[in-house]
N, C-alpha and C positions, 0 to 999 in steps of 0.2 A: 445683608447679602441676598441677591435674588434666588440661587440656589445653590444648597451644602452636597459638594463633592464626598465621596465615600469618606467616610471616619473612619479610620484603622489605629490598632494599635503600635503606635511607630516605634516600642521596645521588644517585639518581637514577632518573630517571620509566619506573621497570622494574615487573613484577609487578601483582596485586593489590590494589588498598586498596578502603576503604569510602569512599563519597561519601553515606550518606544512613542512617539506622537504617530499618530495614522500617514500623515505625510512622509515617514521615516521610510515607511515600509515600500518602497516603490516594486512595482513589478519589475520583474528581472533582477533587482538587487537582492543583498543578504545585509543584514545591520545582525551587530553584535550588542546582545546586551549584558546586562549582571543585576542581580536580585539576593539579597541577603547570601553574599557569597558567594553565586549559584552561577556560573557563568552562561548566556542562553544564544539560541541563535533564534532571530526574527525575519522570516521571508514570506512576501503578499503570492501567492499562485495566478496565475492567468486567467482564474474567475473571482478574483478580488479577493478569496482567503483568506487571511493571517494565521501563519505557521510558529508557535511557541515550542521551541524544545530544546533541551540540554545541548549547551553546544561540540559539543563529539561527538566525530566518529565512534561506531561500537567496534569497528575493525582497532585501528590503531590510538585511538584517541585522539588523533587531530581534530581541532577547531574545523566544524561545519561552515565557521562563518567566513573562512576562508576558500568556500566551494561556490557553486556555478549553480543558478537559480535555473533552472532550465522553463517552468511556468506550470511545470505538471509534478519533476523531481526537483530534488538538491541532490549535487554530486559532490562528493567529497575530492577536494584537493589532490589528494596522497595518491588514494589507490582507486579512486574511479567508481566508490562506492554509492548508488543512489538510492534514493529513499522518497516515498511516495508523500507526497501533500495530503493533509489530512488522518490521515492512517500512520502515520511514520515507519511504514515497513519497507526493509530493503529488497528492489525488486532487481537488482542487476550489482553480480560482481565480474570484475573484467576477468581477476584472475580465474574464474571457474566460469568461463562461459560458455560450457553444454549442463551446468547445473544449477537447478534454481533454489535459491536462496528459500532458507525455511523459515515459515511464519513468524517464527518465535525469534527469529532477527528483524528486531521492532524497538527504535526509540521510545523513548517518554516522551510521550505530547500530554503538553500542558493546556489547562482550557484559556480557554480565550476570550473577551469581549472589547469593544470597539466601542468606547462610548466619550464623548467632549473631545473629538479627534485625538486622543490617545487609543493605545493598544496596552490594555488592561491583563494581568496574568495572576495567580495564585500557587504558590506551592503549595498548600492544603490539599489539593486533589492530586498530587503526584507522589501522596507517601504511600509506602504499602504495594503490594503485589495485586495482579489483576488488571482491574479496568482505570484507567488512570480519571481521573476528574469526580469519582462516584462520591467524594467524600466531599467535596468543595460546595462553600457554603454561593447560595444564589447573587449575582453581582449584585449590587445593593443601592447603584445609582438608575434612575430613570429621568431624563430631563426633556422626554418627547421633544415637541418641533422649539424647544426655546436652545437659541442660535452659542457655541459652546466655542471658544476660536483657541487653540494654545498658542502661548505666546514665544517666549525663551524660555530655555532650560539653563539652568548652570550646578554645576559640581562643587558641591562644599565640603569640606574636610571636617567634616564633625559628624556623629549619629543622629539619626532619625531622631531619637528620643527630645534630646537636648533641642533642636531646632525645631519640634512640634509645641515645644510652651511656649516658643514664640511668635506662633502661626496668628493671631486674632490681630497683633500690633503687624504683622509683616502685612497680613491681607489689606488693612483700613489704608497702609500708606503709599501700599501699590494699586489697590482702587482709586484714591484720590490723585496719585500720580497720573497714573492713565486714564482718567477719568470715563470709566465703566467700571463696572464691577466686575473684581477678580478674586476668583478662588484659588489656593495652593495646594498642591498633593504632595506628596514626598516618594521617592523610590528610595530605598534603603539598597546601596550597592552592597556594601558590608555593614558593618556594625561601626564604622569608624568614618565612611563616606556615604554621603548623601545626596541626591540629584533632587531640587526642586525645580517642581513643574510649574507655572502661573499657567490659570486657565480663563480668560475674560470670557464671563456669561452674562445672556442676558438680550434681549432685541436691541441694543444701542455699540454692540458690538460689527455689525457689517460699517457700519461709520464711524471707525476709532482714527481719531487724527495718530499719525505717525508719528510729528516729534511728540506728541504727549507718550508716546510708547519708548519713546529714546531715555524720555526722563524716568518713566518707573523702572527698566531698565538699569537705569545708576542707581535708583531706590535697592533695588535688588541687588546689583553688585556690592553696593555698601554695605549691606547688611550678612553679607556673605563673608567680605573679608571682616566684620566684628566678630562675627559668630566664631571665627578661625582663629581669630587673636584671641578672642575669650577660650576659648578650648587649648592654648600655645600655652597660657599664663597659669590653669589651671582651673579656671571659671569655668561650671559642666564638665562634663566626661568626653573627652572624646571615643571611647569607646561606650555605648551607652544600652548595658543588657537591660534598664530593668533593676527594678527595686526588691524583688520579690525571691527574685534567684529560681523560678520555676520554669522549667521546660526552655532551656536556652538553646535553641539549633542552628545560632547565627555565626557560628565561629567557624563554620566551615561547609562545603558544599551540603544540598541536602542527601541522605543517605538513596543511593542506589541511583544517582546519578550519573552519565557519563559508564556507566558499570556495564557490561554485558548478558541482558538480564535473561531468564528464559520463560518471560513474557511482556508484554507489551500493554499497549490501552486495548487491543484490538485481538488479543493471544490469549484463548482459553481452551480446555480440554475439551468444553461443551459446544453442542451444535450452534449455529446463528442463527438467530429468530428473524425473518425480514419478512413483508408486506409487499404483495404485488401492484408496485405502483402505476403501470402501465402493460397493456396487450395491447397488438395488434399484431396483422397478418401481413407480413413483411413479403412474402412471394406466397403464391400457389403452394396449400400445403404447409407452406410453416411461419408458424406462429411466431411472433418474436414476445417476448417478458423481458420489462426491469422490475431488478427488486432493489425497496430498498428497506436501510435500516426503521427498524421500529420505533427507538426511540433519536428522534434526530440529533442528538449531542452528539453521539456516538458514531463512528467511523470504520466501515465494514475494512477489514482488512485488505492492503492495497494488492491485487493478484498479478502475478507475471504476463507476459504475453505468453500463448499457447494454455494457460490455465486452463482447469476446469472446478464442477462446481458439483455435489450429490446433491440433488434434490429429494425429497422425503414429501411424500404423498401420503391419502389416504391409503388405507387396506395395507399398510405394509410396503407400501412400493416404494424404490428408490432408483434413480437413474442421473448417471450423469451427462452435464450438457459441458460442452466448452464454455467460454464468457469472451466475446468482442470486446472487449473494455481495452480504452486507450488511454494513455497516461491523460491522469487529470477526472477521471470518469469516478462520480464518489456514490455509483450504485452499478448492480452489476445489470449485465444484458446477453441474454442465450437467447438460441433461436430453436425453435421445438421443431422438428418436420412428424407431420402425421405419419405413420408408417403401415400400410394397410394388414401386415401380420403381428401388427403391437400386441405386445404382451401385455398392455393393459396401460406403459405410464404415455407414451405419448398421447395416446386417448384422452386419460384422464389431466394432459396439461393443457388438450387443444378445450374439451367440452365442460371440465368441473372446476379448473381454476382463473378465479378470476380476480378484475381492479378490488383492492381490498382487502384478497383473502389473503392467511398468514400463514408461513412456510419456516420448516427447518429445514435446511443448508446445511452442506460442510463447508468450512473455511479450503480455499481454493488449495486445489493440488495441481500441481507443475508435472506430468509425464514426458511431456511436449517442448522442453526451454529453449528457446530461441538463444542463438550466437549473435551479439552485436556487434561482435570486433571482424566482419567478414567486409573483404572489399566489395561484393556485392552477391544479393541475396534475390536468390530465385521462389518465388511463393507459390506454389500451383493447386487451385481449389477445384471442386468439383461437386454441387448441391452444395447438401447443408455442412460441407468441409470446410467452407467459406469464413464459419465462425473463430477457430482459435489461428487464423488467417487472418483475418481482420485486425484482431489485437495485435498481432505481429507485424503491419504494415502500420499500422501506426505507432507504434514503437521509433520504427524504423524510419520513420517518416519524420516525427519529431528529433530526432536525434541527427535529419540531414543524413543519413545513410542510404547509399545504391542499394535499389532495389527495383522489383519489378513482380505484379500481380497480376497471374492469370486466372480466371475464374469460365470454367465449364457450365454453361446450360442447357438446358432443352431449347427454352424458349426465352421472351423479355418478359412473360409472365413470371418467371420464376428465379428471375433476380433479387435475391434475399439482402436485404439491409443497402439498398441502393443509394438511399441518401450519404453512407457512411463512403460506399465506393469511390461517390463523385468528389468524394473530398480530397482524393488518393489522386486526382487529375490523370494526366498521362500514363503513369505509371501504374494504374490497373488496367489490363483488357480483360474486355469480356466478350467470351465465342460463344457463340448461341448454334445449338442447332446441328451441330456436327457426331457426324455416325464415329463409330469405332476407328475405320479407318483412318476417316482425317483426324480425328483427334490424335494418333497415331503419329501419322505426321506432325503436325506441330509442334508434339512434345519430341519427336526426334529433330525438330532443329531449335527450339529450345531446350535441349539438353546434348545441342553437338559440341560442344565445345567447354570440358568441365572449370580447368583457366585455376589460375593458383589466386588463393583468396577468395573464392565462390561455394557458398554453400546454398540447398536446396531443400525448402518443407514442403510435404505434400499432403493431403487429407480430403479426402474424399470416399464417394462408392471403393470397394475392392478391386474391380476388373481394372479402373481408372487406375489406381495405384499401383496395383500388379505391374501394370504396362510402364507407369513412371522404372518403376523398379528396375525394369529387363530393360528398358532404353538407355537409362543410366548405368548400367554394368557393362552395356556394348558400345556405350562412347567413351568406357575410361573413368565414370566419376569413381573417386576412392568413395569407400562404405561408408567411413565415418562423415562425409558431408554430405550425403544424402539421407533426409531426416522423414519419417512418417509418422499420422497417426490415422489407425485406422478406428470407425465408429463400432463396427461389428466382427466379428472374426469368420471369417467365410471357411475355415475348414473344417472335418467332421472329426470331432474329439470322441476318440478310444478312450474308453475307462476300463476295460478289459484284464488289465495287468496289474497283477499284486506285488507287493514290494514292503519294506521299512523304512520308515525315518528316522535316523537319529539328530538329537537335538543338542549342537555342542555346548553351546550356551546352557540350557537347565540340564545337561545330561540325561534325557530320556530316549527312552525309543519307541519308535509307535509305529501299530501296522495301517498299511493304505491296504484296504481289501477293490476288490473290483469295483465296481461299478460308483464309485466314493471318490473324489478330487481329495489332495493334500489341501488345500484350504478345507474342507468340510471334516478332517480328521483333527487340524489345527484347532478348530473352534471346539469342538466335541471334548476337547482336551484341555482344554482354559488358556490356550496359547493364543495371542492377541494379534494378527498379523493384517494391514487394514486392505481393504479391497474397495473396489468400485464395479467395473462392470462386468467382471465376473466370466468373460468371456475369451481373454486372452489378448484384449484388443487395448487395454489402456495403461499397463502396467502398473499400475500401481501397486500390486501384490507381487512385485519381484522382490526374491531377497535370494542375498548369497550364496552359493554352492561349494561345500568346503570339499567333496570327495563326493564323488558315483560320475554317471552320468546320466543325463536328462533327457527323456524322449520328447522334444521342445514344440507344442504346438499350439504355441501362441505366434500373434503375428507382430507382437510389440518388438522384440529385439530383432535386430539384423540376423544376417545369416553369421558376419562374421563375430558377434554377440553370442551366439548359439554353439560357432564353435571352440571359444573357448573354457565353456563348459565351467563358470563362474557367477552363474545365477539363472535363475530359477520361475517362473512362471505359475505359483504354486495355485492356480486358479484352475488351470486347463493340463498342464504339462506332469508328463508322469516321470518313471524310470525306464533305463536300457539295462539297468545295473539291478542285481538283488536289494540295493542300500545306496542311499541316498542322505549324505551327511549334510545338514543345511543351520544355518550360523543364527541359533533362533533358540 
């Protein structure tokens, strides 16, 4: 033979096999597979990917393979749940859609290789908790440029085992049949059904005569129905674990499949290590960075639209940036604006970070979640507002959903990530150059008319948003569809007033003295509550308010948020009340 396809042990669920031939996997389609019991779903992405994973949903359990390849997600059948290429995280549930779905709702992706136009999978790297693939031994075939063509498959009722000692007489008579040389692999559906693959290798394969491929073909079916009749009569096992009796896990799915896990390949407590694989200066003033994964197997976890990301600098700095990333993008991408009273991090991301250097990350947080189920969706940027705007028209974009992008400049110098805009065609403008006034205007006739089914994200400077705000409250739009994220918090935070917390959850009570935030008495205390920008502006440190009430001067929640007096701002916002009871 001219070259030996992987060796696996075919009486038990070790190694390598193939679950699909490369030509299976077409863009836009889903193929279903099965591997020692394991039922899988196999779908190619829009940049030629191959997606291995458990075929269920983690909502309901329904078959994935019964879902809609979209080329960036897979959308489940049922309930409209999707799930990111590469990363298997779910990034959109219809039935919660002002909320985003949390990291740790994350398939099992299985690893992958593409080799003799198959699509190769291992369940070794999907046992155990963590990172899924960290355990999987290295694919084990290499046949560089010598030409590898699959032929037919067929399904035989017997195990792996039993049909592997007859692998040396099947190959001699189906190379001689098809005269080139042919290797055979085995996929072990179960332990009682078997799919052999013929794979013709070799340079004498681009010119294999056809009916010689008809004849091996019958070689192969005859030998399929003997194998079946010997297995019927009692000749082999058709159930065939193995002689040994050790470590059998082919009797039924593998463990923690298909399960609802509360982690993922891509789901850890710990920060993300990623590598700046590209800067450049996308407008006047800011920067743009992608990052990506360190070690390329691995797959940064897939972020919603509106996401953001902590970045971790030298000296102790941390700042978050939004991420533009649109379905399909499998590194992330922020845009830094220099800010001439920086506290130190955008400085240090325009002048000390560079191609190469290595960064901890938080895995993306959602304050900002995008509605997809809106009949049409107003986006309004303003500078570097532009960013968790971006991810959101493209969302929107792929999905075939109304929408429309406006984007505020000074000038055409300071059009930020333009190549991404022009991809958005008609459906972004961009106004350059308009004072107060007119901007004024514009956004009063793009906000005359709120319309049922119309919701509206805004992010930008403050004054800009301000003005969204008051235009939109005097055309009628209801509060909860008009969406903001502000970068900075422009009002002047009182610390002045002292107050208690109690804590219903551990039962404590602790005092807030003056000049001290409730996040800084939180931490002081070993109470763990996560934050970001610290300013009132990204919410990420809201939590529950069971009893008091809250002097609110964050600019994250609405007004009408603020006055149901049901969470909490614990970064900036204080007490109106002696006691402040908070679900922590």
């Amino acid at each position: 033979m001219t070259v030996a396809l992987p060796a696996v042990d075919h009486t038990k669920n070790r190694g390598w096999y193939p679950v699909a031939a490369s030509d299976d996997a077409v863009a836009g389609h889903v193929v279903a597979g099965r591997l020692w019991g394991s039922d899988l779903v196999i779908w190619r992405d829009e940049n030629g990917t191959v997606n291995v994973w458990p075929d269920r949903c983690l909502h309901r359990g329904v078959r994935l393979s019964l879902g809609t390849n979209t080329g960036a997600e897979l959308v489940c059948r049922y309930h409209g749940w999707r799930y990111a290429s590469v990363a298997g995280s779910c990034t959109y549930i219809p039935a919660h859609p002002d909320n985003a779905p949390a990291q740790s709702m994350c398939t099992a992706v299985l690893p992958v290789h593409e080799q003799a136009g198959l699509v190769w999978t291992t369940l070794d790297g999907a046992r155990g908790s963590g990172a899924l693939g960290a355990s999987a031994e290295p694919f084990p075939l290499t046949l560089g440029e010598v030409d590898a063509l699959p032929l037919w498959a067929m399904t035989v009722n017997v195990g792996g085992g039993t049909i592997a000692a007859q692998l040396d007489d099947l190959r001699m008579k189906l190379s001689d049949a098809a005269g080139v040389d042919v290797e055979v692999v085995l996929q072990p559906v179960d332990p009682a059904v078997t799919i052999v693959r013929p794979v013709a290798v070799g340079a004498p394969v681009t010119g294999i005569d056809v009916s010689r491929l008809d004849v091996a073909a019958e070689v192969l079916a005859a030998f399929a129905r003997r194998r079946e009749s010997e297995s019927a009569s009692g000749v082999g096992s058709p159930v065939d674990r193995g002689d040994d009796g050790g470590d059998d896990r082919s009797a039924g799915p593998v463990a923690g499949y298909g399960q609802v896990v509360a982690q993922g390949p891509t789901v850890s407590t710990d920060l993300l290590e990623v590598e700046v694989a590209s800067k450049w200066e996308t407008a006047e003033g800011i920067m743009a960075f992608e990052f990506a994964p360190i070690d390329g197997t691995r797959a940064l976890p897939a972020p919603q639209p509106g996401a953001h990301i902590d970045v971790h600098m030298t000296e102790g700095l941390l700042r978050p940036y939004s991420l533009t990333n649109g379905p399909g993008d499998t590194v992330y991408r922020i845009g830094v604006k220099r800010e001439p009273e920086s506290r130190g991090g955008s400085a240090a991301m325009h002048d000390s970070v560079d191609v190469g250097d290595r960064l901890s990350i938080s895995r993306p947080r959602n304050t900002f979640p995008l509605r997809r189920d809106a009949d049409h969706t107003l986006l309004v940027a303003g500078g570097i507002g532009i960013t968790p705007l971006l991810a959101m028209a493209q969302a929107l974009a792929s999905m075939g959903a109304g929408f429309e992008l406006h984007y505020f400049v000074r000038g055409p110098d300071h059009v930020a990530f333009a190549e991404l805009i022009e991809t958005l065609g008609s459906r972004a403008v961009v106004h350059q150059g308009l004072d107060p006034s007119a901007t004024g205007e514009v956004l009063a006739s793009l906000l005359a008319e709120p319309g049922f089914g119309r919701q509206v994200y805004a992010c930008g400077p403050g004054p800009m948003l301000d003005a969204v705000r008051s235009v939109a409250e005097s055309a009628g739009w209801p509060d909860d569809t008009v969406h903001f994220e502000y970068f900075q918090n422009p009002n002047e935070i009182a610390l002045d007033s002292t107050f208690e917390i109690a804590l219903s959850r551990s039962a404590r009570t602790l005092a807030v003295p003056a000049g001290v935030t409730i996040l800084d008495v939180l931490r002081a205390n070993g109470v763990a509550v996560e934050a970001s920008c610290e300013q009132g502006a990204c919410g990420t440190c809201v939590v529950p308010l069971l009893d008091g009430r809250a002097d609110h001067q964050d600019v994250y929640l609405s007004e009408t948020q603020k006055a149901t007096q049901d969470r909490i701002a614990v970064c900036v916002s204080r007490a109106e009340t002696e006691r402040l009871v908070l679900e922590l």
